[in-house]
N, CA, C and O atoms as a GROMACS GRO file, in nm:
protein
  600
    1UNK      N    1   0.084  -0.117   0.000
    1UNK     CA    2   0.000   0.000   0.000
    1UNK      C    3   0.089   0.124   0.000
    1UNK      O    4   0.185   0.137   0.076
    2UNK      N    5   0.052   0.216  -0.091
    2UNK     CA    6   0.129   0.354  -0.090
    2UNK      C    7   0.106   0.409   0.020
    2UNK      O    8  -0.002   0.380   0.071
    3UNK      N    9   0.187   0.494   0.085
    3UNK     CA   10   0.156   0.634   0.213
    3UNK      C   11   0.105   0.739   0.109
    3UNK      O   12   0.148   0.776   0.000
    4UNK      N   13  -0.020   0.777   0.197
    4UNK     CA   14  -0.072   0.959   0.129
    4UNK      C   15   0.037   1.043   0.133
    4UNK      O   16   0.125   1.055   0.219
    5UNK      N   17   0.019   1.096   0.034
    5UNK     CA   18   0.084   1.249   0.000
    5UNK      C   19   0.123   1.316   0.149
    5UNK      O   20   0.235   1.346   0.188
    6UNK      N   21   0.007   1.331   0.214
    6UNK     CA   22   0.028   1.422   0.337
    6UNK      C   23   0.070   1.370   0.487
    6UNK      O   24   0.079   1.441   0.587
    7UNK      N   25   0.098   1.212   0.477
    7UNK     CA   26   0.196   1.159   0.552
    7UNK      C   27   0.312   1.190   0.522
    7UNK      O   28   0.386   1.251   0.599
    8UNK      N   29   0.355   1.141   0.371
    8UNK     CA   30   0.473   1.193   0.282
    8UNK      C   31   0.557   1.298   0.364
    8UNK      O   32   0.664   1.275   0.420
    9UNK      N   33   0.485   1.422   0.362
    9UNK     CA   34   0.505   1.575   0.410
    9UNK      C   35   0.486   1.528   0.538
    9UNK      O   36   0.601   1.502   0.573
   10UNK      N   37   0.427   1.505   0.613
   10UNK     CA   38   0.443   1.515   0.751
   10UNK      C   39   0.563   1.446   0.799
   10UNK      O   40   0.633   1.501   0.885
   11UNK      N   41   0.593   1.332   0.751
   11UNK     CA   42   0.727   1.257   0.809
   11UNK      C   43   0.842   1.316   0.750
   11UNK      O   44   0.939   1.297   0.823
   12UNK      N   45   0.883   1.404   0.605
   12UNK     CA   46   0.974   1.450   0.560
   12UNK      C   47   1.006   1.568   0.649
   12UNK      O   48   1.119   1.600   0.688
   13UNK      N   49   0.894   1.628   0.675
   13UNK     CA   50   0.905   1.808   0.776
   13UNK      C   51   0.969   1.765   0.891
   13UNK      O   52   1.050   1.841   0.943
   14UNK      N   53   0.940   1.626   0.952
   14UNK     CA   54   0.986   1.547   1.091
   14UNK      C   55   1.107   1.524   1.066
   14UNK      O   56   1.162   1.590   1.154
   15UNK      N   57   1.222   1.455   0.979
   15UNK     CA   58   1.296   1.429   0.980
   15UNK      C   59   1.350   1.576   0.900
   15UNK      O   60   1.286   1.557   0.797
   16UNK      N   61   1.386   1.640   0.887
   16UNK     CA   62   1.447   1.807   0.867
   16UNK      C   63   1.397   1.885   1.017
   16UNK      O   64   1.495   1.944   1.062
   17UNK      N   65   1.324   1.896   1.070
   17UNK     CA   66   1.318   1.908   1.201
   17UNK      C   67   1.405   1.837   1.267
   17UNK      O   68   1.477   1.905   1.341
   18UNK      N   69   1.429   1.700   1.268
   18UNK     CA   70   1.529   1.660   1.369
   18UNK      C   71   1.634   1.700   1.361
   18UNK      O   72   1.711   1.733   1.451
   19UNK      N   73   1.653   1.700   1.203
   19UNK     CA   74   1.792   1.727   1.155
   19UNK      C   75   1.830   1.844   1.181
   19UNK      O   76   1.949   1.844   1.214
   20UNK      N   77   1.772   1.973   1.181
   20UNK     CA   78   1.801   2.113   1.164
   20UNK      C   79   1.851   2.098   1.341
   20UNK      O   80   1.967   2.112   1.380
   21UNK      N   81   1.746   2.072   1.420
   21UNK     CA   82   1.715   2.084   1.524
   21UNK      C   83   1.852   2.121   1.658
   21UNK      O   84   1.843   2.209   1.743
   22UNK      N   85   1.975   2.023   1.638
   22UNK     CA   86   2.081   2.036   1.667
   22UNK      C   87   2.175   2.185   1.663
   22UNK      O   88   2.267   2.214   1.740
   23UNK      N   89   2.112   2.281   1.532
   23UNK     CA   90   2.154   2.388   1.568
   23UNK      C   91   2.081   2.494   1.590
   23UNK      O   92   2.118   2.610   1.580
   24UNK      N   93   1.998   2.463   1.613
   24UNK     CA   94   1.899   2.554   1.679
   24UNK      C   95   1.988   2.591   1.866
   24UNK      O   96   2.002   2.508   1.956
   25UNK      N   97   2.015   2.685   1.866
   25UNK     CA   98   2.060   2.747   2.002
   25UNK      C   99   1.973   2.830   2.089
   25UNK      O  100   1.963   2.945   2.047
   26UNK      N  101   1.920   2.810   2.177
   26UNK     CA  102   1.870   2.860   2.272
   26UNK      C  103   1.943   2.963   2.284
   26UNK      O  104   2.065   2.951   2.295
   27UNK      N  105   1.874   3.102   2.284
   27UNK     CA  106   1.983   3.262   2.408
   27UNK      C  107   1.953   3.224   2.566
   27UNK      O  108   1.846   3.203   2.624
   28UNK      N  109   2.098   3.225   2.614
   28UNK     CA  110   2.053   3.196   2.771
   28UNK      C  111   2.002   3.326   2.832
   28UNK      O  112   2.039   3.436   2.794
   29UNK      N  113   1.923   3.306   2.920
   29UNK     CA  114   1.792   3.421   2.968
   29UNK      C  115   1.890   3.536   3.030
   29UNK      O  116   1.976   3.541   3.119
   30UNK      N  117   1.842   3.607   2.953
   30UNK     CA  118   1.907   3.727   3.038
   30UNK      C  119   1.762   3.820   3.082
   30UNK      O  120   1.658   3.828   3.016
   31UNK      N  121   1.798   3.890   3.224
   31UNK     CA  122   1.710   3.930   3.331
   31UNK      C  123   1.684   4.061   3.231
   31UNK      O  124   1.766   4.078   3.141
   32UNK      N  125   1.563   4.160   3.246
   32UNK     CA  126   1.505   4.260   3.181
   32UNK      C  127   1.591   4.418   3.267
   32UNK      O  128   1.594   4.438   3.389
   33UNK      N  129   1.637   4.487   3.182
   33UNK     CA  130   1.729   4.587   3.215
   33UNK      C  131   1.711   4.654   3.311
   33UNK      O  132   1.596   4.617   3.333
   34UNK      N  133   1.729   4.712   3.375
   34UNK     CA  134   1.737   4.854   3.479
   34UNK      C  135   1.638   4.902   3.453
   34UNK      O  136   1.579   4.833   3.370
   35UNK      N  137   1.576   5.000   3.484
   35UNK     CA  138   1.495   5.107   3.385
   35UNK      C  139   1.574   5.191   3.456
   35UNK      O  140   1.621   5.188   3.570
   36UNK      N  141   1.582   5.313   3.310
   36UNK     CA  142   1.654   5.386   3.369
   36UNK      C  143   1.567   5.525   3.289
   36UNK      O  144   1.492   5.515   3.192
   37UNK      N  145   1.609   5.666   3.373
   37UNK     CA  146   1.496   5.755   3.324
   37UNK      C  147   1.477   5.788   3.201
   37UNK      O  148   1.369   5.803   3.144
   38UNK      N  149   1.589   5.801   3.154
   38UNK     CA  150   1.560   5.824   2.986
   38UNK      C  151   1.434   5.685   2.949
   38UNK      O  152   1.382   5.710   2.840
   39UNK      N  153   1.374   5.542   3.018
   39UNK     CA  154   1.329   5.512   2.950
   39UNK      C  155   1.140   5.528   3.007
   39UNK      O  156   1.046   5.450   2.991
   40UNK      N  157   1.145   5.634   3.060
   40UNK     CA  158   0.991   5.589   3.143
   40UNK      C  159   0.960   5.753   3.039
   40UNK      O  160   1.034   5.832   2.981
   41UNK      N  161   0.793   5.740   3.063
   41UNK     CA  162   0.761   5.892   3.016
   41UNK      C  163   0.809   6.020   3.114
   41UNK      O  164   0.818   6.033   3.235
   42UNK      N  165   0.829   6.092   3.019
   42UNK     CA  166   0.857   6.233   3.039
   42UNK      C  167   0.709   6.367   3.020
   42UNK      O  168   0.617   6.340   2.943
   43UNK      N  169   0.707   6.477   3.086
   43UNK     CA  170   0.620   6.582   3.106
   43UNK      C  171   0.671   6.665   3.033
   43UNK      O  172   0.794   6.653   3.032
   44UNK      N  173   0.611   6.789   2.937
   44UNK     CA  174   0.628   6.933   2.922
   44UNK      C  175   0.558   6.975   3.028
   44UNK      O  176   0.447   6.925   3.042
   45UNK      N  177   0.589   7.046   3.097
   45UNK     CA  178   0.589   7.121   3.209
   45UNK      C  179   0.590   7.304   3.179
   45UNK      O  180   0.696   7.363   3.158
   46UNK      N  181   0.480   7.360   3.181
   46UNK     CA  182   0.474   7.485   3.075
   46UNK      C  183   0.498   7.597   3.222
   46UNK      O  184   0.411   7.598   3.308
   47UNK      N  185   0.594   7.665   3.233
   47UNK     CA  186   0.592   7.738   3.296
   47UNK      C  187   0.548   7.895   3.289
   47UNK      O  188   0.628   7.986   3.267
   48UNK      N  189   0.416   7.911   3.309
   48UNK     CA  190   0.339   8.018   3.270
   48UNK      C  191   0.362   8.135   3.353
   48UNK      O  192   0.340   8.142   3.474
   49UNK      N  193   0.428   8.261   3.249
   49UNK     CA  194   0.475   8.385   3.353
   49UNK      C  195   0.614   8.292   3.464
   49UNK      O  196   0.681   8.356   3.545
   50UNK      N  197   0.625   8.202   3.451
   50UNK     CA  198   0.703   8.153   3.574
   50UNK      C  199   0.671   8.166   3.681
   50UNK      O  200   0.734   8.207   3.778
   51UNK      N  201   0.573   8.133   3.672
   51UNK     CA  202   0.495   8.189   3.845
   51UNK      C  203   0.492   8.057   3.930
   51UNK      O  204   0.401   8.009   3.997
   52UNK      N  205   0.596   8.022   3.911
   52UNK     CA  206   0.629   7.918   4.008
   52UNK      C  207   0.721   7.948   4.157
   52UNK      O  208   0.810   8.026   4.188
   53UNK      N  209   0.651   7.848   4.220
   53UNK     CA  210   0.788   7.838   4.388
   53UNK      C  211   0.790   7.706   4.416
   53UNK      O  212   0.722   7.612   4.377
   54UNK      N  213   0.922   7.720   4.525
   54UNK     CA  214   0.988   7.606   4.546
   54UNK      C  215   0.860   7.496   4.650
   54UNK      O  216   0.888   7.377   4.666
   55UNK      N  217   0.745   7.545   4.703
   55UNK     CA  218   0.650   7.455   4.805
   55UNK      C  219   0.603   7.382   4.664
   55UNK      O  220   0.609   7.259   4.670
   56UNK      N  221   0.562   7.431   4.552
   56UNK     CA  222   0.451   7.379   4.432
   56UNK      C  223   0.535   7.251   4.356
   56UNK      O  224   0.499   7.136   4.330
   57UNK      N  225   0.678   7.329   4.328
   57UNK     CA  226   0.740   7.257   4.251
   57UNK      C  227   0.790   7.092   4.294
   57UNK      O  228   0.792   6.991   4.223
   58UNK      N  229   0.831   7.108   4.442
   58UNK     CA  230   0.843   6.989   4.505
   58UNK      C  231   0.720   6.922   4.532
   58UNK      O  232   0.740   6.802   4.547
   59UNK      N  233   0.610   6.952   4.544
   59UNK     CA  234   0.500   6.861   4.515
   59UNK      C  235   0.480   6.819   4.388
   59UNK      O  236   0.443   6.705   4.362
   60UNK      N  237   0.501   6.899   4.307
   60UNK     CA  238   0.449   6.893   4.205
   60UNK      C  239   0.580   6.733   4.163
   60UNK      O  240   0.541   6.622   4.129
   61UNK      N  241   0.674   6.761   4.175
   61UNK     CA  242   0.776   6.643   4.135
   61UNK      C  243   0.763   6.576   4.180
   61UNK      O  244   0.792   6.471   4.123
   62UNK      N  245   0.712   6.567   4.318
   62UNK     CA  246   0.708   6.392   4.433
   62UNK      C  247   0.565   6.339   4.342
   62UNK      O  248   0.542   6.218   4.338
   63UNK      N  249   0.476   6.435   4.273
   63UNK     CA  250   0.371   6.352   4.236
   63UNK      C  251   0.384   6.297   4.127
   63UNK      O  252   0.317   6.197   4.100
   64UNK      N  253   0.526   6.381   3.991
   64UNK     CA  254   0.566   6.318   3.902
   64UNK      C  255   0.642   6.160   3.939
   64UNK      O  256   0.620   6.046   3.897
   65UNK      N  257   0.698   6.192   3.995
   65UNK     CA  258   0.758   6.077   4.038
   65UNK      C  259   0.718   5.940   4.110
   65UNK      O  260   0.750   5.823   4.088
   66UNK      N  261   0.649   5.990   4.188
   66UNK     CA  262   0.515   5.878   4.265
   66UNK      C  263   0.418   5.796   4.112
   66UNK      O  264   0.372   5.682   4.121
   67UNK      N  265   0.406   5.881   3.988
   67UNK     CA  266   0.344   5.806   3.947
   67UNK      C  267   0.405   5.754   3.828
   67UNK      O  268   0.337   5.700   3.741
   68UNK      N  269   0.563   5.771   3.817
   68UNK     CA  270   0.626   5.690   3.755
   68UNK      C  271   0.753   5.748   3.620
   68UNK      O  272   0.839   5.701   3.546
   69UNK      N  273   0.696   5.869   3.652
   69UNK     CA  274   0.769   5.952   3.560
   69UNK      C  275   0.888   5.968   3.548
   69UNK      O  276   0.943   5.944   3.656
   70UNK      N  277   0.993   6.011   3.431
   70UNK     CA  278   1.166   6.032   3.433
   70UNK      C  279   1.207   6.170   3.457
   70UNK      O  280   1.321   6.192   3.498
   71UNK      N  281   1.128   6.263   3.436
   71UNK     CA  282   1.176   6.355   3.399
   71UNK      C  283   1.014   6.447   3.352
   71UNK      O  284   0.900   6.405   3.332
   72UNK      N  285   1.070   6.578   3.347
   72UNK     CA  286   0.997   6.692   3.277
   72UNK      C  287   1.078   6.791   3.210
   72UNK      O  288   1.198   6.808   3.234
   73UNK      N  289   0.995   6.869   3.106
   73UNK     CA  290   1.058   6.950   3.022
   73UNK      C  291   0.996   7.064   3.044
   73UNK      O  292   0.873   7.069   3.040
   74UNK      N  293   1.077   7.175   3.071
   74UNK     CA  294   1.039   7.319   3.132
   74UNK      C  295   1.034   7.377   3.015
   74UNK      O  296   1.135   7.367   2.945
   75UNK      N  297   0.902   7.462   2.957
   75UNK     CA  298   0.908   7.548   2.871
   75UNK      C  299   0.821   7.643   2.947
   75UNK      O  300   0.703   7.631   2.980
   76UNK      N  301   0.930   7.768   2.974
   76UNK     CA  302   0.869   7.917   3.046
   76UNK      C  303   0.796   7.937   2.920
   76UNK      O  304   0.834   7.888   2.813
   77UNK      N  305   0.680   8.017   2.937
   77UNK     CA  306   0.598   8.103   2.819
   77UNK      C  307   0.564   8.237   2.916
   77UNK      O  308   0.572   8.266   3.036
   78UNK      N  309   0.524   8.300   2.794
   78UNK     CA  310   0.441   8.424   2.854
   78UNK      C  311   0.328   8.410   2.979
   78UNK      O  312   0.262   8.307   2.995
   79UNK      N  313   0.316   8.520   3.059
   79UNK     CA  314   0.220   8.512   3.150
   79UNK      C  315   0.086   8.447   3.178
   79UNK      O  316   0.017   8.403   3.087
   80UNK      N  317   0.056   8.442   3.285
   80UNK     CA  318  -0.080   8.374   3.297
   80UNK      C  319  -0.200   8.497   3.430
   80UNK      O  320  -0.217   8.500   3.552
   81UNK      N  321  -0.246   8.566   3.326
   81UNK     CA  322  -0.376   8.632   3.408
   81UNK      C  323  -0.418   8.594   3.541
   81UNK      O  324  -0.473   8.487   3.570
   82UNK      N  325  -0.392   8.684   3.617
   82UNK     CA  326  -0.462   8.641   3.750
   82UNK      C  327  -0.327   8.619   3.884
   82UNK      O  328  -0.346   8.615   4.006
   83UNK      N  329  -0.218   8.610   3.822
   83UNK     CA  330  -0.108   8.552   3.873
   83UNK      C  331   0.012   8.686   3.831
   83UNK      O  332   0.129   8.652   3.846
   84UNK      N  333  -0.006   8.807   3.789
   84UNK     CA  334   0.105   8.852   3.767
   84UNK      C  335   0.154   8.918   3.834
   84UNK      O  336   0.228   9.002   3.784
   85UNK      N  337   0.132   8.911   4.011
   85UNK     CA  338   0.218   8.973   4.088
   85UNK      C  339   0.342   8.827   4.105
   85UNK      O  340   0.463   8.849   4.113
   86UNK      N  341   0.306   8.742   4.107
   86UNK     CA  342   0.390   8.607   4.098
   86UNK      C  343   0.511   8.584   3.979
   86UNK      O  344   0.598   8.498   3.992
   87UNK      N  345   0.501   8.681   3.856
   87UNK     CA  346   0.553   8.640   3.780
   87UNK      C  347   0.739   8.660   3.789
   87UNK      O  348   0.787   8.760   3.842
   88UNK      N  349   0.824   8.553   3.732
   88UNK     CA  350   0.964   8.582   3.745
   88UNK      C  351   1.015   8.622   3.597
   88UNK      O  352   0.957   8.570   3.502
   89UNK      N  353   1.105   8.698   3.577
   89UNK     CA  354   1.173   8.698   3.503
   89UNK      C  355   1.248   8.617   3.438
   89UNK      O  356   1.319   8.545   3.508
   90UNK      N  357   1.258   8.603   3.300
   90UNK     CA  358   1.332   8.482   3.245
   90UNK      C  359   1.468   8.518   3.260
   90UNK      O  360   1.504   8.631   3.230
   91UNK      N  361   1.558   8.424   3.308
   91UNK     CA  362   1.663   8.438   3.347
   91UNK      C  363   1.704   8.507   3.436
   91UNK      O  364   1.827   8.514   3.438
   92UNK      N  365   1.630   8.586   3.544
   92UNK     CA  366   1.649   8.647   3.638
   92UNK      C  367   1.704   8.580   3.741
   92UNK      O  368   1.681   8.460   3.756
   93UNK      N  369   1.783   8.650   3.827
   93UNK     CA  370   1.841   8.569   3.919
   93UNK      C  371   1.756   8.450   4.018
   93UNK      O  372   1.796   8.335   4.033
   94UNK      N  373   1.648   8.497   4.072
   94UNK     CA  374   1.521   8.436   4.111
   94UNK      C  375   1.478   8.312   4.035
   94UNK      O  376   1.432   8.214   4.093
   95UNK      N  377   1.497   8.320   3.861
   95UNK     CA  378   1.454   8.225   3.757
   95UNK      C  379   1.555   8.117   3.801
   95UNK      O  380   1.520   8.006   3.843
   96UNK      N  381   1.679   8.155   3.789
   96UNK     CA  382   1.806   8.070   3.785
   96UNK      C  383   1.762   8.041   3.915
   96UNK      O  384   1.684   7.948   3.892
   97UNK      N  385   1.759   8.058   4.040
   97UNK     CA  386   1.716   8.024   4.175
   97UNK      C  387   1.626   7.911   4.157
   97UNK      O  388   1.660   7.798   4.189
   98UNK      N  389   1.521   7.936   4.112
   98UNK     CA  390   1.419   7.853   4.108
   98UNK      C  391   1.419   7.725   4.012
   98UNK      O  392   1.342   7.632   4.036
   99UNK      N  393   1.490   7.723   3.925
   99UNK     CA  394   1.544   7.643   3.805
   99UNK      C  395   1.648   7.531   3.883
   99UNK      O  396   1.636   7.408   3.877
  100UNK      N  397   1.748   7.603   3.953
  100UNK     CA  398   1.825   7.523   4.006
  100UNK      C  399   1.778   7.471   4.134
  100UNK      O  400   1.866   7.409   4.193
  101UNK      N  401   1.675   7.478   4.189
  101UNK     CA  402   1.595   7.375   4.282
  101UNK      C  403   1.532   7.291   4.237
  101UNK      O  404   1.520   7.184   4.298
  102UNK      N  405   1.457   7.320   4.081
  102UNK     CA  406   1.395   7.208   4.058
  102UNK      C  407   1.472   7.101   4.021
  102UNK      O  408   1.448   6.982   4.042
  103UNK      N  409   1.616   7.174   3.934
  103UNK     CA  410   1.716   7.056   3.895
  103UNK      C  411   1.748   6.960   3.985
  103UNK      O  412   1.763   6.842   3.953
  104UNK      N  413   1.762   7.017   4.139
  104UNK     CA  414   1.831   6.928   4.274
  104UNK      C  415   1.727   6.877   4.350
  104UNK      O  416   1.764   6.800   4.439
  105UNK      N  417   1.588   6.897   4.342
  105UNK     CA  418   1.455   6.818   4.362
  105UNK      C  419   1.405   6.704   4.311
  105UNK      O  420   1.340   6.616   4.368
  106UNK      N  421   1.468   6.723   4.112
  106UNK     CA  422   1.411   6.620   4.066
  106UNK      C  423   1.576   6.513   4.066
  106UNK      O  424   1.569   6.393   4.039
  107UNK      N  425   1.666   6.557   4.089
  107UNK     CA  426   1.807   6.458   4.105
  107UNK      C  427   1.747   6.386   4.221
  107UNK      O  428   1.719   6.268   4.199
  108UNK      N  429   1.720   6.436   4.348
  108UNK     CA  430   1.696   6.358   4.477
  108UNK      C  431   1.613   6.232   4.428
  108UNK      O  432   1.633   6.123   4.482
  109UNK      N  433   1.504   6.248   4.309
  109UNK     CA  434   1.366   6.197   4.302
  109UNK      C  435   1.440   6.086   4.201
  109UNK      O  436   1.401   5.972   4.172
  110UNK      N  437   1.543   6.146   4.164
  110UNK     CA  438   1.617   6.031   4.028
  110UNK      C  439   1.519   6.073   3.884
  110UNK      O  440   1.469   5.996   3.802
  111UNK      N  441   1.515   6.188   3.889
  111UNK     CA  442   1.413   6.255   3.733
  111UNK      C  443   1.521   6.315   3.667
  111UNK      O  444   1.625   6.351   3.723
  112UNK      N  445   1.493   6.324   3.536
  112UNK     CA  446   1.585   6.416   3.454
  112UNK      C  447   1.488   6.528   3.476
  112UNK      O  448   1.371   6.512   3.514
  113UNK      N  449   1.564   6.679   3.441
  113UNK     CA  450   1.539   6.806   3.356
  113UNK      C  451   1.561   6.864   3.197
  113UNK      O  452   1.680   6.860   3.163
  114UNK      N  453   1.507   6.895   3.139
  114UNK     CA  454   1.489   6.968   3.019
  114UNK      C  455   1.439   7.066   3.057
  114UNK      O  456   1.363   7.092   3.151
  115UNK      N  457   1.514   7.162   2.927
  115UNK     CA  458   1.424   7.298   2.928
  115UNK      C  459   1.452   7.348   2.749
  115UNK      O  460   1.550   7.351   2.674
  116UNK      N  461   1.326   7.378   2.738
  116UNK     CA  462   1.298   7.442   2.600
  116UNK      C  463   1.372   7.546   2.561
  116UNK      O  464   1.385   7.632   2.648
  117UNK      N  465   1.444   7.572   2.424
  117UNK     CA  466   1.544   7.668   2.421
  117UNK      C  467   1.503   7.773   2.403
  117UNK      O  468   1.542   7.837   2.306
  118UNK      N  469   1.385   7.839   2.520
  118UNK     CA  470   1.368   7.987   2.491
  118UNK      C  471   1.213   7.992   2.573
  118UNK      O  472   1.181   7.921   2.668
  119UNK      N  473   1.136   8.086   2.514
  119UNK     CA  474   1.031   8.106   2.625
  119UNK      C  475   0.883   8.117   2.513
  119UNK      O  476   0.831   8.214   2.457
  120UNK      N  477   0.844   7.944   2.514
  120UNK     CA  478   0.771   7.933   2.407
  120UNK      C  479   0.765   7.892   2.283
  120UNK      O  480   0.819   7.792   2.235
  121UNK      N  481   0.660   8.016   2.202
  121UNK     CA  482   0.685   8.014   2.055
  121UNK      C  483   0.756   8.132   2.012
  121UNK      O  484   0.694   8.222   1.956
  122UNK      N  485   0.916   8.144   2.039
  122UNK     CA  486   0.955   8.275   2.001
  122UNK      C  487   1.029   8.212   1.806
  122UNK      O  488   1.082   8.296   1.734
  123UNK      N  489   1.020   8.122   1.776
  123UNK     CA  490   1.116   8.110   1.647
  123UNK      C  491   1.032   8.124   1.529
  123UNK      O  492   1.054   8.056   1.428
  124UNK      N  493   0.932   8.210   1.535
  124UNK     CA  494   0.896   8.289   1.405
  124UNK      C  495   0.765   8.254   1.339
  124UNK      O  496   0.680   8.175   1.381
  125UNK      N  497   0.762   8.326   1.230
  125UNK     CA  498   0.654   8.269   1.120
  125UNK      C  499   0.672   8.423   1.051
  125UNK      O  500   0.755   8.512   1.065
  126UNK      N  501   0.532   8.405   0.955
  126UNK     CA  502   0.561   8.514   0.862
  126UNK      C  503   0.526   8.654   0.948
  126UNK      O  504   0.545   8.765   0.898
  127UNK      N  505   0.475   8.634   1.078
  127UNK     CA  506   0.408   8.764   1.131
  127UNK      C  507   0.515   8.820   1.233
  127UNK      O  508   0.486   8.902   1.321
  128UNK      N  509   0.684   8.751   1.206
  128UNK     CA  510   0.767   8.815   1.303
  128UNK      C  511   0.812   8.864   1.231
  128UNK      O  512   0.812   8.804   1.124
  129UNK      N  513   0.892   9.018   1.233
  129UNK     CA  514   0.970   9.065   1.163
  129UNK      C  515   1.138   9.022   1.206
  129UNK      O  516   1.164   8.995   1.323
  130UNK      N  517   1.258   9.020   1.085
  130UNK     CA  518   1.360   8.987   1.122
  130UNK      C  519   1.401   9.065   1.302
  130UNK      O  520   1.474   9.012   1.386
  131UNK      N  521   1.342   9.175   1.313
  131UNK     CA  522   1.439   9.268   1.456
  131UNK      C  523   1.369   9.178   1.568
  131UNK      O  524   1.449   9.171   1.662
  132UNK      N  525   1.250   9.107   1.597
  132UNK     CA  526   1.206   9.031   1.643
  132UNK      C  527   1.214   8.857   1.716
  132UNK      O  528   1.184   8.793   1.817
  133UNK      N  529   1.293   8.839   1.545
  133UNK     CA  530   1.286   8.662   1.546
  133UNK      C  531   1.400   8.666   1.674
  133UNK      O  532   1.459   8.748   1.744
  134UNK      N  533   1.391   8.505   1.652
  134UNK     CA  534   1.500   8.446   1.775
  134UNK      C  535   1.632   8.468   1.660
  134UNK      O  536   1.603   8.478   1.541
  135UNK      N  537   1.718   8.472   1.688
  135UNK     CA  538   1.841   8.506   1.617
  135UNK      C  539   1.967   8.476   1.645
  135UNK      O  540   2.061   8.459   1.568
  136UNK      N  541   1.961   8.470   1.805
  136UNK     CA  542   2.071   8.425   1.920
  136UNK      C  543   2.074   8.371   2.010
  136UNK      O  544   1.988   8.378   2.097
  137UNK      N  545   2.204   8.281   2.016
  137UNK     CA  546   2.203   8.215   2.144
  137UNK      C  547   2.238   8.280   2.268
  137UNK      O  548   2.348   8.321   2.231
  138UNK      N  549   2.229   8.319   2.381
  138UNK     CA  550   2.268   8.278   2.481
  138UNK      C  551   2.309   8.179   2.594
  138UNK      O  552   2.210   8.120   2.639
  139UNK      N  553   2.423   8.146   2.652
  139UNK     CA  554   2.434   8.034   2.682
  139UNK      C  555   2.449   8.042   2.897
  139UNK      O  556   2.564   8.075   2.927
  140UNK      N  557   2.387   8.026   2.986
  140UNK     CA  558   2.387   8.035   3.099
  140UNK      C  559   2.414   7.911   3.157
  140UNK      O  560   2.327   7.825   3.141
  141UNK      N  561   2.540   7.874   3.237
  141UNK     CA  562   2.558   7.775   3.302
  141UNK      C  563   2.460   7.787   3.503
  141UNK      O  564   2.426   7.878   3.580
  142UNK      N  565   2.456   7.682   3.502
  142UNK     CA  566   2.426   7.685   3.662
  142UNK      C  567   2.516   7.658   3.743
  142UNK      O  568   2.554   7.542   3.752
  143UNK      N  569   2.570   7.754   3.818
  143UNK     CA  570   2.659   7.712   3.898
  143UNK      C  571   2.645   7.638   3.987
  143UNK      O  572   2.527   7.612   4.009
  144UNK      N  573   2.738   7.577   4.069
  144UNK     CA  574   2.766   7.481   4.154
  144UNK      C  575   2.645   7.374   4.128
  144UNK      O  576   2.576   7.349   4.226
  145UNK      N  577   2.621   7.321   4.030
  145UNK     CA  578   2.486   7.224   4.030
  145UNK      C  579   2.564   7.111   3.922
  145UNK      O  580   2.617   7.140   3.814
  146UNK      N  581   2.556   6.992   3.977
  146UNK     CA  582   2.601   6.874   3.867
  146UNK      C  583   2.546   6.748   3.896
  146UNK      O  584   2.573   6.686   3.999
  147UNK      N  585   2.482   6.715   3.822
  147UNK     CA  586   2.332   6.573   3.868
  147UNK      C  587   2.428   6.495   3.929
  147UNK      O  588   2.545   6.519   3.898
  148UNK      N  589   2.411   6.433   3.986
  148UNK     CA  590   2.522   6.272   4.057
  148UNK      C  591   2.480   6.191   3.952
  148UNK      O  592   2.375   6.175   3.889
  149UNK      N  593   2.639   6.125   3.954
  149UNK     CA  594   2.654   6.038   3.838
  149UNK      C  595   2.684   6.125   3.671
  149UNK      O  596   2.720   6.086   3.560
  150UNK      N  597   2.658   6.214   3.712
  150UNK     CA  598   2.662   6.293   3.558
  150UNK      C  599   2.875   6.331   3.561
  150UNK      O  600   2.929   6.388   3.466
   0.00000   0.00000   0.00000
């Protein structure tokens, strides 16, 4: 008696399976990485008028952090109504004050910082004139501030 066609195939696929089978290598298990902050989500964090202080900001980070977050990205913008006896100056000494607490608030918490290169939407369109646009850098270090481990 002949074997069907589709025994045929089933016992040929079996024996190339056995055969292959020998180099087939297992990866030995390796454990799932660290997480580390660059890999969890991150916040824009819009700092309106800058009417921020150091009681808000440290809550505000223990709650980023409590719920799992790496980091936030500071973009100061223009003011916010209602709040402009609160407001700081960009780059004012007070700004840099307040900037460099959040940097050493969110290090304690193990968060990164970002900050947007400027205050907003300052890089143009057709309704800025050249004396207007963004045009230049300025570059401000923070003193005495360096993340651990960095």
């Amino acid at each position: 008696m002949k074997p069907k066609k589709t025994t045929l195939i089933f016992f040929t696929g079996l024996v190339l399976f056995v055969l292959i089978m020998p180099d087939i290598h297992c990866q030995p298990y390796t454990p799932w990485p660290d997480i580390r902050v660059e890999m969890k989500p991150w916040t824009r964090w819009w700092w309106l008028g800058s009417a921020v202080d150091e009681k808000n900001i440290e809550y505000l980070l223990e709650e980023y952090a409590r719920k799992g977050f790496g980091g936030t990205e500071i973009t100061p913008i223009y003011g916010v109504k209602g709040c402009e006896d609160r407001h700081i100056s960009f780059l004012s000494e007070r700004w840099m004050q307040v900037l460099r607490y959040t940097c050493e608030k969110s290090d304690s918490l193990d968060m990164g910082v970002d900050i947007n290169m400027g205050t907003g939407w300052p890089f143009g369109g057709p309704q800025i004139s050249p004396e207007h646009a963004a045009s230049k850098n300025h570059y401000t270090a923070i003193q005495n501030y360096r993340r651990s481990g960095a």
